[in-house]
C-alpha positions in Angstrom: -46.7 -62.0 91.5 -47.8 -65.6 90.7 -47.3 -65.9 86.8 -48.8 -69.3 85.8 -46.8 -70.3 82.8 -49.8 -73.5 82.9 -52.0 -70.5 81.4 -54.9 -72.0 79.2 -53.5 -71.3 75.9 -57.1 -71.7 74.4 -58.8 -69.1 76.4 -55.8 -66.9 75.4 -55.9 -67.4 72.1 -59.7 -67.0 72.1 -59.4 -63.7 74.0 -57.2 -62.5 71.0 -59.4 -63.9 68.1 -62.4 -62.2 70.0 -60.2 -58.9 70.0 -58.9 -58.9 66.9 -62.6 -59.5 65.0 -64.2 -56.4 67.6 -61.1 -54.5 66.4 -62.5 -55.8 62.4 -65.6 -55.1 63.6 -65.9 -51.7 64.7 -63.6 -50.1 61.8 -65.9 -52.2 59.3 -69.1 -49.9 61.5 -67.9 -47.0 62.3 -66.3 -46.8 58.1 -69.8 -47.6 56.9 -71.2 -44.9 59.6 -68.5 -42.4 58.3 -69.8 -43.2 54.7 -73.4 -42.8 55.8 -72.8 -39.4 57.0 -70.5 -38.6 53.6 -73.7 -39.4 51.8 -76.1 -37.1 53.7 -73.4 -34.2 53.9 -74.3 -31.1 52.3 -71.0 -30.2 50.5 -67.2 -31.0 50.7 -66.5 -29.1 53.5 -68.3 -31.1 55.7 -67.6 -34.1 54.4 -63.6 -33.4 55.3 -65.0 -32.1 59.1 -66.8 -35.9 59.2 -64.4 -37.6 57.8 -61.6 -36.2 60.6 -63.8 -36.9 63.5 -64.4 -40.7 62.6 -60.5 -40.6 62.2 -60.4 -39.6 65.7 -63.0 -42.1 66.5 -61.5 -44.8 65.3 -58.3 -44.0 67.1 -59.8 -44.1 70.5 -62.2 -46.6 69.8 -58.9 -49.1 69.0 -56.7 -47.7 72.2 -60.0 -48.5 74.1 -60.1 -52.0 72.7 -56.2 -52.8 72.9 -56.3 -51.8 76.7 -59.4 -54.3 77.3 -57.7 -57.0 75.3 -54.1 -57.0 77.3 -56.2 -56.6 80.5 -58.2 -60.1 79.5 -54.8 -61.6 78.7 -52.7 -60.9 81.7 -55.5 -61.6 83.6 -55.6 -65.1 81.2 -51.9 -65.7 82.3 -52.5 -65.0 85.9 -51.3 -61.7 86.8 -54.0 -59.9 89.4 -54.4 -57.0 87.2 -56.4 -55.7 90.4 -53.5 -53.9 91.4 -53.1 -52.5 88.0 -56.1 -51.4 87.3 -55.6 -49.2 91.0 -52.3 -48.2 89.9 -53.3 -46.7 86.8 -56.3 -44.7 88.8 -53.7 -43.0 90.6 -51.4 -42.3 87.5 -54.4 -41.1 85.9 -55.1 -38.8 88.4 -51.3 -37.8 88.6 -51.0 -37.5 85.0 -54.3 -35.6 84.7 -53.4 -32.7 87.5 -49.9 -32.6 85.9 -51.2 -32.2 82.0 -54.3 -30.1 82.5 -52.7 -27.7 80.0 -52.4 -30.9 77.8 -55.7 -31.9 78.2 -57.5 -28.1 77.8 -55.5 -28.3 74.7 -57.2 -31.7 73.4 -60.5 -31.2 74.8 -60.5 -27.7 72.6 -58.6 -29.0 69.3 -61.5 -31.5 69.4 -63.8 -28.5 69.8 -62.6 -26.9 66.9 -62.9 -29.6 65.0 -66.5 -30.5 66.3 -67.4 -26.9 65.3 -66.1 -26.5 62.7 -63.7 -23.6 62.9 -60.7 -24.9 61.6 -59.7 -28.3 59.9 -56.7 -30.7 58.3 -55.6 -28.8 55.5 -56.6 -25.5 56.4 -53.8 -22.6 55.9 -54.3 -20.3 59.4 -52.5 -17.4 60.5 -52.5 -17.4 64.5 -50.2 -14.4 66.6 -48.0 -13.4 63.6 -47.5 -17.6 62.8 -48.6 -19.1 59.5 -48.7 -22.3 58.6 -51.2 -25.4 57.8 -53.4 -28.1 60.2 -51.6 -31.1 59.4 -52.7 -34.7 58.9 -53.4 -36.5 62.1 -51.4 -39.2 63.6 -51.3 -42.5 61.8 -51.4 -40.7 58.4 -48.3 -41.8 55.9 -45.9 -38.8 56.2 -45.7 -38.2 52.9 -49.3 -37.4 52.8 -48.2 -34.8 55.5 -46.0 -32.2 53.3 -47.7 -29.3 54.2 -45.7 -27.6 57.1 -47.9 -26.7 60.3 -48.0 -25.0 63.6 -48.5 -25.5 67.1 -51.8 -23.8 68.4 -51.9 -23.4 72.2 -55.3 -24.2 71.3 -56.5 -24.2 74.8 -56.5 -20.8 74.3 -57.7 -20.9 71.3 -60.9 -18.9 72.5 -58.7 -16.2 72.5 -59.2 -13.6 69.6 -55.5 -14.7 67.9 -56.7 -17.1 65.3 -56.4 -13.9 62.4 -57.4 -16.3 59.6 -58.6 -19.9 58.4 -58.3 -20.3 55.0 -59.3 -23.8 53.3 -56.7 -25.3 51.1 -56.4 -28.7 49.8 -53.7 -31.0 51.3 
């Protein structure tokens, strides 16, 4: 590995000024786009099913932008991120045969939330369990007092959700 400590401080520092206002950026859109969509929703409920999508959104949206930004700046310093980039291929794919479980479950929490079936700060009853959808990550946890529990959502499909009542968090 051939780390130039000589690295162009500038183009550095510009790489993370460019980063940090596309991070400003994009919140700044993607809040007035949640807002948007508020306006033109037809009642609450709605409104709460938009407003924990563009959560969601905005959380990939910034890991997106993160991973582009350290990329740029080891590249900057002069690691070959070449062999990184091939690297994480192959853990992808290792991570992704090892977790499909892991990723059913995502793909179909996010398609319960897409269709509306349940949502944060809903009370549901699921194979004798009760308990609330909780906040998402990133949320203060003492806005997260309502207890929850674990769906095996991937199979979700399955007739075992007995109840989704909407309660306020």
């Amino acid at each position: 590995m051939n780390l130039n400590l000589d690295a162009d401080w500038g183009r550095i520092a510009t790489i993370l000024a460019l980063g940090t206002i596309a991070w400003v950026v994009t919140r700044k859109l993607l809040s007035r786009l949640r807002i948007t969509l508020i306006a033109h929703a037809d009642d609450e409920e709605e409104a709460k099913r938009i407003t924990t999508l563009m959560r969601a959104i905005k959380q990939f949206v910034s890991m997106l932008l993160l991973a582009v930004v350290v990329m740029l700046v080891l590249s900057a310093i002069g690691i070959n991120i070449a062999p990184l980039l091939g690297a994480a291929g192959v853990a992808g794919v290792a991570i992704g045969l090892a977790g499909q479980g892991i990723a059913r479950d995502f793909i179909r929490g996010f398609s319960l939330l897409v269709d509306n079936q349940i949502r944060v700060g809903d009370a549901v009853e699921v194979a004798g369990k009760s308990g609330g959808v909780p906040l998402p990550c990133g949320v203060p946890s003492g806005l997260n007092s309502v207890f929850s529990v674990t769906l095996p959502s991937g199979r979700a499909s399955d007739p075992v959700i007995v109840s989704a009542v909407s309660k306020s968090v």
